[in-house]
C-alpha positions in Angstrom: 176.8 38.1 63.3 173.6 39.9 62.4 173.6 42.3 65.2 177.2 43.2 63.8 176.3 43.8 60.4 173.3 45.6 61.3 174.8 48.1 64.0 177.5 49.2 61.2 173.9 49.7 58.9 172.2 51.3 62.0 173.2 55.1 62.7 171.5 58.0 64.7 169.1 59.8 63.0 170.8 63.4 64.3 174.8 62.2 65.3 175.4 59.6 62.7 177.1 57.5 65.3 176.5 54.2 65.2 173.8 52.8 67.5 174.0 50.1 70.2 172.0 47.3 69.0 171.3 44.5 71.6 168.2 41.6 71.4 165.2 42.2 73.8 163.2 38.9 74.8 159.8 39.7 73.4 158.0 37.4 76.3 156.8 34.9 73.8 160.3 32.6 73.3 161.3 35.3 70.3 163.3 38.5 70.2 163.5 41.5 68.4 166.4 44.3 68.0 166.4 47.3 69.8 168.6 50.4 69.1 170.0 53.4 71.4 172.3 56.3 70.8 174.4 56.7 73.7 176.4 59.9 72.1 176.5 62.5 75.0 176.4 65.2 72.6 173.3 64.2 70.9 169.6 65.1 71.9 168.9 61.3 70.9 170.8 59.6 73.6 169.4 57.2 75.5 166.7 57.4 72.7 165.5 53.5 72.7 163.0 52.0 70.8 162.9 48.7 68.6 164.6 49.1 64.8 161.3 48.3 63.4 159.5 51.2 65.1 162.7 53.7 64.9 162.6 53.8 61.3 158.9 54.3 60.8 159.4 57.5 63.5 158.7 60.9 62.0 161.1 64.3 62.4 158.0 65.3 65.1 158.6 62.2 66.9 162.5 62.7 67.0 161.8 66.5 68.2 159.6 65.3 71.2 162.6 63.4 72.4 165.4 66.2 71.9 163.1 68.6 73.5 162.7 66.2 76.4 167.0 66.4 76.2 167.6 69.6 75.5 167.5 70.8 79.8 170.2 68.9 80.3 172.2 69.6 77.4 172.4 73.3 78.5 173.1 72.2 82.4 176.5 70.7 81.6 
């Protein structure tokens, strides 16, 4: 029920799709959330990172990523 409620919360920082939110095992008997855009027209697909560190990320730390993106966004 949580990961419901939060994925309608939980939307890309560039598409404003809503992003998949699944539970990673954190190795210790715990989990924690993580999030990924998985719009193909957004330079933040495939973008993963836990909810508690994707919301602390700055705009330079989004543009890393999109430039990382952006080669095969003009091959297709």
């Amino acid at each position: 029920m949580g990961a419901t409620i939060l994925q309608q919360e939980c939307l890309c920082h560039d598409c404003g799709k809503p992003l998949d939110v699944r539970h990673q095992a954190d190795g210790k008997g715990g989990c924690y959330m993580i999030v990924t855009c998985w719009n193909p027209q957004c330079l933040l697909r495939a973008f993963t990172r836990s909810l508690n560190s994707y919301v602390t990320l700055t705009e330079s730390d989004f543009e890393s990523f999109r430039e990382m993106n952006r080669p095969q966004a003009q091959a297709v």
